[in-house]
C-alpha positions as CSV (number, residue, x, y, z in Angstrom):
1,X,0.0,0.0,0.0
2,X,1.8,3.5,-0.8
3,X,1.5,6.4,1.2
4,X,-1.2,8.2,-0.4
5,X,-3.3,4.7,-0.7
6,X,-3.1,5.0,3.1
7,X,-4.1,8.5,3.2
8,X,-7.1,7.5,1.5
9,X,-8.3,5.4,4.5
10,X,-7.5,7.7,6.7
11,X,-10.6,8.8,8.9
12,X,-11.3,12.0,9.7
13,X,-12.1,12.8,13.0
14,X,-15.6,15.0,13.2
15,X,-13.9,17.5,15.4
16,X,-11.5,18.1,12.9
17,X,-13.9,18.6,10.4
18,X,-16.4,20.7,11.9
19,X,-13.2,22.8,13.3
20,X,-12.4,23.8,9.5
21,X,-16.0,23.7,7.9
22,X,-17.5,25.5,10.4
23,X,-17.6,29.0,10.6
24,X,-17.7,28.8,14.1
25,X,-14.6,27.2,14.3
26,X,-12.4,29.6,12.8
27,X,-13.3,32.0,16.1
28,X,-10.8,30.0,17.8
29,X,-7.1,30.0,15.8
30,X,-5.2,27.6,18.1
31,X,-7.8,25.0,17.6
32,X,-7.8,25.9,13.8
33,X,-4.7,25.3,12.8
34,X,-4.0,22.5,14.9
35,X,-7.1,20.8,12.7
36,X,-5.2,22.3,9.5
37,X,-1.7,20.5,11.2
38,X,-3.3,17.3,11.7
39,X,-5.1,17.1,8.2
40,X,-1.7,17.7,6.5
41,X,-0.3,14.9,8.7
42,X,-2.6,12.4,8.4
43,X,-5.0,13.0,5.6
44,X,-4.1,15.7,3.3
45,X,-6.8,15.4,0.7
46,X,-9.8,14.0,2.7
47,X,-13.7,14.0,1.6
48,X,-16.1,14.9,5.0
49,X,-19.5,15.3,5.4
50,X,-20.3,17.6,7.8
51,X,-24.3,18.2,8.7
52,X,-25.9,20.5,6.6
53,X,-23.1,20.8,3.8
54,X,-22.3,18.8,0.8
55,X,-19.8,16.1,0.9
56,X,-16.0,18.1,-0.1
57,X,-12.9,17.5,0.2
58,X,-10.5,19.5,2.7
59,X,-7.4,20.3,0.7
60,X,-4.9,21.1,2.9
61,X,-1.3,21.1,1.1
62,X,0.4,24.2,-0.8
63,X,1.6,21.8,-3.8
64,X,-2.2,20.3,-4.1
65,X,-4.4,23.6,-4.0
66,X,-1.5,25.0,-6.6
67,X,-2.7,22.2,-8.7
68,X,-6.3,22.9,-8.6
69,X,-5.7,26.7,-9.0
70,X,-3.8,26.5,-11.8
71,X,-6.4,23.8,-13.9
72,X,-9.9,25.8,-14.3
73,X,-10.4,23.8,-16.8
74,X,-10.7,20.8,-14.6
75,X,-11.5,22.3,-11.4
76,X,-14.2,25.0,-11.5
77,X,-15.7,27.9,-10.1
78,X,-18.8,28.0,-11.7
79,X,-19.7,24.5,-12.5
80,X,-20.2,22.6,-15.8
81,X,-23.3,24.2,-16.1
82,X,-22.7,28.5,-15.3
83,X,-24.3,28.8,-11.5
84,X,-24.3,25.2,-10.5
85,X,-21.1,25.3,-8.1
86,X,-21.3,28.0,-5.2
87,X,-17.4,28.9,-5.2
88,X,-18.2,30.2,-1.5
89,X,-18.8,27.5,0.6
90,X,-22.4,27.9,2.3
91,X,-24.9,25.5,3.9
92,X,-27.5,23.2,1.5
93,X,-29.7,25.7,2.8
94,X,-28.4,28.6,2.2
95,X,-27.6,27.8,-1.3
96,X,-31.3,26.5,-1.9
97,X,-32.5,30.3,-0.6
98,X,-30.2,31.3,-2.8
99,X,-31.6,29.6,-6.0
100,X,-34.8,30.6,-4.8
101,X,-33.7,33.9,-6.1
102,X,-32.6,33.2,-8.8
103,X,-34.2,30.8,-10.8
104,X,-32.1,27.8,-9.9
105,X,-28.5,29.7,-10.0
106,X,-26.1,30.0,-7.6
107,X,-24.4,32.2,-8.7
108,X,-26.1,35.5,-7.4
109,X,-23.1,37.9,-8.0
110,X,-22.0,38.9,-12.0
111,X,-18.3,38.9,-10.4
112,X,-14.8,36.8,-10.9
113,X,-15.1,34.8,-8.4
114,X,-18.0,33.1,-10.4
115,X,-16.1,32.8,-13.5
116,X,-14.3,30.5,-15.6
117,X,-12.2,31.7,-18.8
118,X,-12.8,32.3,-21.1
119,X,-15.5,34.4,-19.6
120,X,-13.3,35.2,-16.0
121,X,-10.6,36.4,-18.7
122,X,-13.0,39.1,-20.4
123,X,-14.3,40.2,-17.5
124,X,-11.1,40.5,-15.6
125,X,-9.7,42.7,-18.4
126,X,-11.9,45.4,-17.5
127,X,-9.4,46.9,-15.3
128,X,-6.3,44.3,-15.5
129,X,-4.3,47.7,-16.7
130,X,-5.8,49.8,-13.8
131,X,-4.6,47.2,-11.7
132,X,-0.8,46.7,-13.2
133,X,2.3,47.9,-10.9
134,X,3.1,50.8,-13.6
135,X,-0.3,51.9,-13.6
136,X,-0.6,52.2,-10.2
137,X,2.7,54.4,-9.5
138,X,0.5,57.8,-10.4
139,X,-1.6,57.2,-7.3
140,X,1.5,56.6,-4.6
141,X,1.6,60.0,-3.7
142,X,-1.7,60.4,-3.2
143,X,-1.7,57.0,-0.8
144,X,1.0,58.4,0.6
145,X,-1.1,61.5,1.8
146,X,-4.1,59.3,3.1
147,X,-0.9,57.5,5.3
148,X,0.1,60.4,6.7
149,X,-3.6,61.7,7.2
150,X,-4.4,58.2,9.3
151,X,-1.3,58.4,11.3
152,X,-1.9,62.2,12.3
153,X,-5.9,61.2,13.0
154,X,-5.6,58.8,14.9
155,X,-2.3,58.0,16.5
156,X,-1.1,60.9,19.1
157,X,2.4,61.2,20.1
158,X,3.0,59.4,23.8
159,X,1.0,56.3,24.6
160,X,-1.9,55.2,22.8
161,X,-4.3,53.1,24.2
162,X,-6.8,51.2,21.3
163,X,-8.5,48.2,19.8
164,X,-5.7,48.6,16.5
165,X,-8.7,47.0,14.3
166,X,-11.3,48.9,15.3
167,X,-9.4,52.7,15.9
168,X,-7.1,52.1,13.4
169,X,-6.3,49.5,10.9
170,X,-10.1,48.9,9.3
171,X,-10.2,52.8,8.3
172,X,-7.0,53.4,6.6
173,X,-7.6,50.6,3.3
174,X,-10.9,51.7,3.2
175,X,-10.5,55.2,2.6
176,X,-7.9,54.7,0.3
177,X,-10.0,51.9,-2.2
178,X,-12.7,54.9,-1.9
179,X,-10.8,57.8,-3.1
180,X,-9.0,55.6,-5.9
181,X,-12.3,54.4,-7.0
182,X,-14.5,57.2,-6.9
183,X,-16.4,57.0,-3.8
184,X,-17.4,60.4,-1.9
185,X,-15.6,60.2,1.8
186,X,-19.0,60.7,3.0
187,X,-20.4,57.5,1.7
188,X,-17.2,55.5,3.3
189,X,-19.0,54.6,6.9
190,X,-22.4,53.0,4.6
191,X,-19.1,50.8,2.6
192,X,-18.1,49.6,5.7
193,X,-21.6,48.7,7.3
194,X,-22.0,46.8,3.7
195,X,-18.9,44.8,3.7
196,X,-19.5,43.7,7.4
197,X,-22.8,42.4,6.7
198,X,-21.2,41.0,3.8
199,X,-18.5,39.3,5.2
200,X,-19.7,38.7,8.6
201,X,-22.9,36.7,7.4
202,X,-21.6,34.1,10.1
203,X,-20.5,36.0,12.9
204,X,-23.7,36.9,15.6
205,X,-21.7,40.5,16.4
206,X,-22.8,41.0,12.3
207,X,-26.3,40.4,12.3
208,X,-28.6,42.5,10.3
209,X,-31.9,43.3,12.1
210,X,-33.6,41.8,9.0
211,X,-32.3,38.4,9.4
212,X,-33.6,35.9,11.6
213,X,-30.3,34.1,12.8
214,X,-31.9,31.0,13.9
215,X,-33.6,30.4,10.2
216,X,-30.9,28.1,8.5
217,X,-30.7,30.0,5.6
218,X,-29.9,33.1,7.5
219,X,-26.2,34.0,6.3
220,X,-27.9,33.7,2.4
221,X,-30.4,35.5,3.6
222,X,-27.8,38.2,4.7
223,X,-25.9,37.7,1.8
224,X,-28.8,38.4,-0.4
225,X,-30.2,41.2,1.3
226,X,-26.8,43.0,1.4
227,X,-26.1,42.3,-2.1
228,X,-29.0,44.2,-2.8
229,X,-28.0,47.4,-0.7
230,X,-24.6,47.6,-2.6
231,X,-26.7,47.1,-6.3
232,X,-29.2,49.8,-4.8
233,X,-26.0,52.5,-4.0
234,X,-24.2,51.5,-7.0
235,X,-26.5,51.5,-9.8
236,X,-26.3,55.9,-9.3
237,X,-22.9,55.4,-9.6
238,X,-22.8,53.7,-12.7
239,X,-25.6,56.2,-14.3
240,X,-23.6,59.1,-12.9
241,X,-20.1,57.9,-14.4
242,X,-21.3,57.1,-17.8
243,X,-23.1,60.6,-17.8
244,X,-19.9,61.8,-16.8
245,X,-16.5,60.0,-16.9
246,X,-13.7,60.7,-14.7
247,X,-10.5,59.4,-13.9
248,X,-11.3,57.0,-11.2
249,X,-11.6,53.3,-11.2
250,X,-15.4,53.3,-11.2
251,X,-15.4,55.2,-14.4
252,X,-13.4,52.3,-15.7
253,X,-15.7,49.6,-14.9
254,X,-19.1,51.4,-15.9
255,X,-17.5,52.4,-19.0
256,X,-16.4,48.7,-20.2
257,X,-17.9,47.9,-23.6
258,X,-18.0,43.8,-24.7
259,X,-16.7,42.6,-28.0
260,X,-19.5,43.9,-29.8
261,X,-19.5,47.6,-28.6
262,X,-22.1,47.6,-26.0
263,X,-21.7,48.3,-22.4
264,X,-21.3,45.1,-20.0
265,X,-24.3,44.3,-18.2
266,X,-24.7,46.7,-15.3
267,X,-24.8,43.5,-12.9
268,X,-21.0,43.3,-14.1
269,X,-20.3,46.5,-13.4
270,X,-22.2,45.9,-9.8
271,X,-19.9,42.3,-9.8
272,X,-16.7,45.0,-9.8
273,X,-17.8,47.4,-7.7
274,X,-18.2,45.2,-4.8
275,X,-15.3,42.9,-5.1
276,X,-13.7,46.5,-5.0
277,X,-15.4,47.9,-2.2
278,X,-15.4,44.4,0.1
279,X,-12.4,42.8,-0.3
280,X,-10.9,45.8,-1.8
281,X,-9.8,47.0,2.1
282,X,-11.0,44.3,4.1
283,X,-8.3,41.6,3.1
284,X,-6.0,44.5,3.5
285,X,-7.0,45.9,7.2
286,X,-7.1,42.1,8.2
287,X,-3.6,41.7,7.2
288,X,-2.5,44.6,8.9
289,X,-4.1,43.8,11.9
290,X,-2.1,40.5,11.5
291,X,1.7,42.4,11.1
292,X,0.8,44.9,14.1
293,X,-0.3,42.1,16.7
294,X,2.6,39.7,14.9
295,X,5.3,43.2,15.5
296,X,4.0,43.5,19.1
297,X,4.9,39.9,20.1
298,X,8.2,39.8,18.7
299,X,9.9,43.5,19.8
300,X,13.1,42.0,18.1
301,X,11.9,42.2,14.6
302,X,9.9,45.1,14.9
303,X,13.6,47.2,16.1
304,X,14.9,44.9,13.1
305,X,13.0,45.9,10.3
306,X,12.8,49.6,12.0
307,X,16.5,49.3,11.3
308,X,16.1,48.3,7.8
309,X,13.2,49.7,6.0
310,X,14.5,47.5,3.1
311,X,13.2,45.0,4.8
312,X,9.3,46.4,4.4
313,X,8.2,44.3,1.8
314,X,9.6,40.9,2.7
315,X,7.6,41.8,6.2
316,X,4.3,42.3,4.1
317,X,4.6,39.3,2.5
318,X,5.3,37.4,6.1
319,X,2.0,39.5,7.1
320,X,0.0,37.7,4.1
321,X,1.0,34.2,4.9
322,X,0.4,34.5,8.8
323,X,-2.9,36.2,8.2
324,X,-4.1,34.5,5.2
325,X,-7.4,36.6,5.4
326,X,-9.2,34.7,2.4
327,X,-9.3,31.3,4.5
328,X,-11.3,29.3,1.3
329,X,-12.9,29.1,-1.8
330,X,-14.3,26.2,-3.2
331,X,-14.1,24.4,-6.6
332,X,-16.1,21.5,-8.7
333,X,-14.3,18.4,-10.9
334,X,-15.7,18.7,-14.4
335,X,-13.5,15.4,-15.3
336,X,-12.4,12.3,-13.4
337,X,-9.0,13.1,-12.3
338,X,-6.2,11.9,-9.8
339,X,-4.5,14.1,-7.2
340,X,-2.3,12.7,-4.6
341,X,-3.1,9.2,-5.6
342,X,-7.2,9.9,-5.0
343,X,-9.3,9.5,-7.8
344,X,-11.1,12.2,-8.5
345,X,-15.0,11.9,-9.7
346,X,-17.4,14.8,-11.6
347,X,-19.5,16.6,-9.4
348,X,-16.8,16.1,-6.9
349,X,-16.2,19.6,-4.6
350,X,-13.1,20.9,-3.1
351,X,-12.3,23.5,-0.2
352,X,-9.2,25.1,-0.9
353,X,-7.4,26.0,2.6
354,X,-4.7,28.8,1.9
355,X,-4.6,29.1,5.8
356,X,-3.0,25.7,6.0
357,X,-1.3,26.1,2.4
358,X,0.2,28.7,4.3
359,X,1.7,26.7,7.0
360,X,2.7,24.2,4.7
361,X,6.2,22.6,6.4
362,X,6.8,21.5,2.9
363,X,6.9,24.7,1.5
364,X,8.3,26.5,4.3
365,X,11.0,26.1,7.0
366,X,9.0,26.7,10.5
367,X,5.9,27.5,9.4
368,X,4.2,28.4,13.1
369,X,7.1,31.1,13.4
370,X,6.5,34.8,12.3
371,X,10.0,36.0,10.8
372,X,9.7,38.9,9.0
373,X,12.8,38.4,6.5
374,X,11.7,34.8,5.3
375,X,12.9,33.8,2.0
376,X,11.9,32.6,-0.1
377,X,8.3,32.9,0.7
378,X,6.0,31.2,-1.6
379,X,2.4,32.4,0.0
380,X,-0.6,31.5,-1.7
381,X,-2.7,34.4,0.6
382,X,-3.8,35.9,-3.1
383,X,-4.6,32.7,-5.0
384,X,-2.6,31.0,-7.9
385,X,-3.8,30.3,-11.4
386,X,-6.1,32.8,-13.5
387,X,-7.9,33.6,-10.1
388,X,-4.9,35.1,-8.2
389,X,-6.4,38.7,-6.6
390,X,-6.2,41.0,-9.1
391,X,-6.0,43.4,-6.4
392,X,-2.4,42.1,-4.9
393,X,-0.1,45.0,-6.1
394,X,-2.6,47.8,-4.9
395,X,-3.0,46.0,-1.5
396,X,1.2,45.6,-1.0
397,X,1.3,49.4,-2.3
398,X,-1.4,50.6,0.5
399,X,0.7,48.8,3.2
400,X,4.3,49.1,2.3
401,X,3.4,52.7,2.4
402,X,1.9,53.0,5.9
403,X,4.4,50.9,7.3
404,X,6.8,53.1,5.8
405,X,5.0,56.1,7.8
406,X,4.2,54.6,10.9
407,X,7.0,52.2,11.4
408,X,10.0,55.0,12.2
409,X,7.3,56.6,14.6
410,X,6.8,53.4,16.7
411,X,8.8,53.1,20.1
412,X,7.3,50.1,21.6
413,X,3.8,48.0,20.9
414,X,2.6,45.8,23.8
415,X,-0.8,43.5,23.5
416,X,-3.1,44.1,26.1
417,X,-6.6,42.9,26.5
418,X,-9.0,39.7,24.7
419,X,-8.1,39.7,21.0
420,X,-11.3,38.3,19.1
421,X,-11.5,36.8,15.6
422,X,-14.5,37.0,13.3
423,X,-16.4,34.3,12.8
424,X,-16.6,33.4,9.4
425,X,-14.9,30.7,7.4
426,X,-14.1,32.7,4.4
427,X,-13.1,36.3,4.8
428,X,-11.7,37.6,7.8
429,X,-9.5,37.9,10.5
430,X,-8.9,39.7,13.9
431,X,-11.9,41.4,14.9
432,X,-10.4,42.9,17.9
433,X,-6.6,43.8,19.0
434,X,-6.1,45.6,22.0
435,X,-3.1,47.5,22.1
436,X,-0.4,50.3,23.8
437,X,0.9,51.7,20.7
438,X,3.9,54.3,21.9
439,X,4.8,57.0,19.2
440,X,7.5,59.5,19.2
């Protein structure tokens, strides 16, 4: 019997499983990623049923998810038929709600995520060149500004007492996706609301008062409903931008025409604007959450990388693989297949676990320690394959920048109170951080 015959047989344990299905079991890290450990151990590519979600398998190594990523031809977001694989992983109930909406479709958003090429490709080349490094040079002086407007707002010099998610680090990414793409300042605290009740359609602290959150289908239920706010605030924007282009990123995307002249759908345009306005900031604020709490606990590399600015990026990058804010997305076999010795059967779902990609001891040399100089670094916190974030350079632009700001300021950073994470297992991270943040 070889290795991965064994594997096969391998049982999981329910614990285990519920600890990564369930959203509820991401509130509690230690216990996380000690199921992610022993699933890499034991069972690396293991099919669970866990009550009141389809049968999928938990993929839990770097090399394997890279192989999915990289094969939407194979493995799919969408589904053989367009709408018949949820890429987010919800409960049978939810996604029956959600095809209640739709006609039988799940998928409820005209965005990437949904998408496989040859469609994902048109649609993504809406803005691709917005996106590029070269494009995005004209705006670092204007990033820059927001930085510095952050830092002076909301950090004083002497000690400051505060929850560095809440007081600081959810506010900064935010303002600066808005201004880039063409939101009023005014509007920002109604995008935030929105991409809580988007992303926290799990988590009992982001309830909407319309929800009922015993019903089972209440995080589709949230999902929908919220879905619906954003199209309601966004469909003015994309009336006022092609009355009147400027040079923001939302004039981009309402102005996109298809192959044959005509403007996209305004659903795609909707699609873009909130992929933009969700995990636009809050990938980023959740990853820099994850490098202040990270800098805090190890003094040594905080005075280290104070030292050597240099050293700003390779700390971002060591920020992305610790926080791994995306924690999943799912995908569907179109073919038969075989992948570390399984055989693979249509109709067959996946849950792709960057978190535990992430920690990988293949991949890198002690994963559970945060060193802030690692190299090589291979994180897969943005995806591989035709669905890596399009977003990537923009979010390393936003925080290489306030870290180059606030980092020279900083004399000491000390933990203090209950540090919370949200509940969710798909977006998210630290929900609260208490902190003494000292600044010269």
């Amino acid at each position: 019997m070889t290795v991965d015959q064994q594997e096969a047989t391998t049982t999981v344990p329910d614990k285990v499983a519920r600890q990564v299905v369930l959203p509820e079991g991401h509130r509690d890290d230690e216990a996380l990623f000690a199921a992610y450990q022993w699933l890499r151990e034991n069972a690396p590519l293991a099919k669970v049923k866990v009550e009141g979600y389809d049968p999928i398998w938990l993929v839990t190594k770097h090399a394997d998810i890279m192989e999915i990523e990289r094969q939407p031809q194979i493995f799919s977001s969408g589904g053989a038929t367009p709408g018949e694989h949820n890429p987010i992983l919800a409960t049978q109930a939810d996604d029956e709600f959600t095809k209640s909406l739709t006609g039988g479709s799940l998928r409820i958003l005209e965005t990437l995520t949904y998408l496989d090429p040859p469609e994902h490709t048109m649609v993504r080349d809406i803005a691709t060149e917005w996106f590029r490094p070269a494009s995005l040079k004209q705006w670092e002086g204007r990033i820059r500004e927001l930085a510095r407007e952050a830092i002076d707002l909301r950090l004083k010099p002497g000690t400051n007492e505060l929850d560095a998610v809440q007081d600081f680090t959810v506010y900064y990414p935010l303002h600066v996706i808005m201004t880039l793409f063409g939101v009023p300042a005014e509007d920002e605290p109604r995008m935030m609301a929105l991409t809580q009740d988007f992303f926290g359609t799990a988590d009992p602290d982001a309830q909407r008062e319309n929800v009922e959150p015993t019903s089972p289908d209440a995080a589709a239920q949230q999902w929908a409903a919220t879905i619906q706010d954003f199209y309601n605030y966004f469909d003015a924007l994309v009336e006022a931008r092609r009355a009147e282009p400027t040079d923001d990123l939302a004039s981009i995307v309402a102005n996109a025409r298809n192959d044959d002249g005509e403007y996209f759908a305004k659903e795609v345009a909707y699609g873009w604007f909130i992929a933009i306005a969700t995990a636009g900031h809050d990938t980023t604020s959740s990853t820099m959450a994850s490098c202040f709490e990270a800098l805090a606990q190890h003094p040594d590399q905080l005075a280290a990388v104070q030292s050597n600015p240099a050293g700003i990026p390779d700390l971002i990058n060591e920020a992305l693989r610790w926080g791994s804010p995306v924690k999943q997305f799912t995908r569907q076999a179109l073919t038969s297949y075989e992948l570390r010795g399984q055989r693979i059967e249509p109709g067959d779902r996946f849950m792709l676990l960057y978190q535990s990609g992430n920690r990988d001891a293949d991949v890198f040399v002690a994963p559970d320690e945060f060193r802030y100089d690692r190299k090589p670094n291979r994180h897969i916190s943005f995806g591989y394959g035709p669905h890596m974030c399009i977003g990537q350079h923009l979010a390393k632009m936003e925080l290489r920048i306030m870290l180059e700001e606030l980092l020279p300021k900083i004399k000491s950073m000390e933990l203090t109170g209950v540090r919370k994470v949200v509940q969710t297992n798909f977006v998210g991270g630290l929900k609260n951080r208490p902190m003494k943040i000292e600044i010269q």
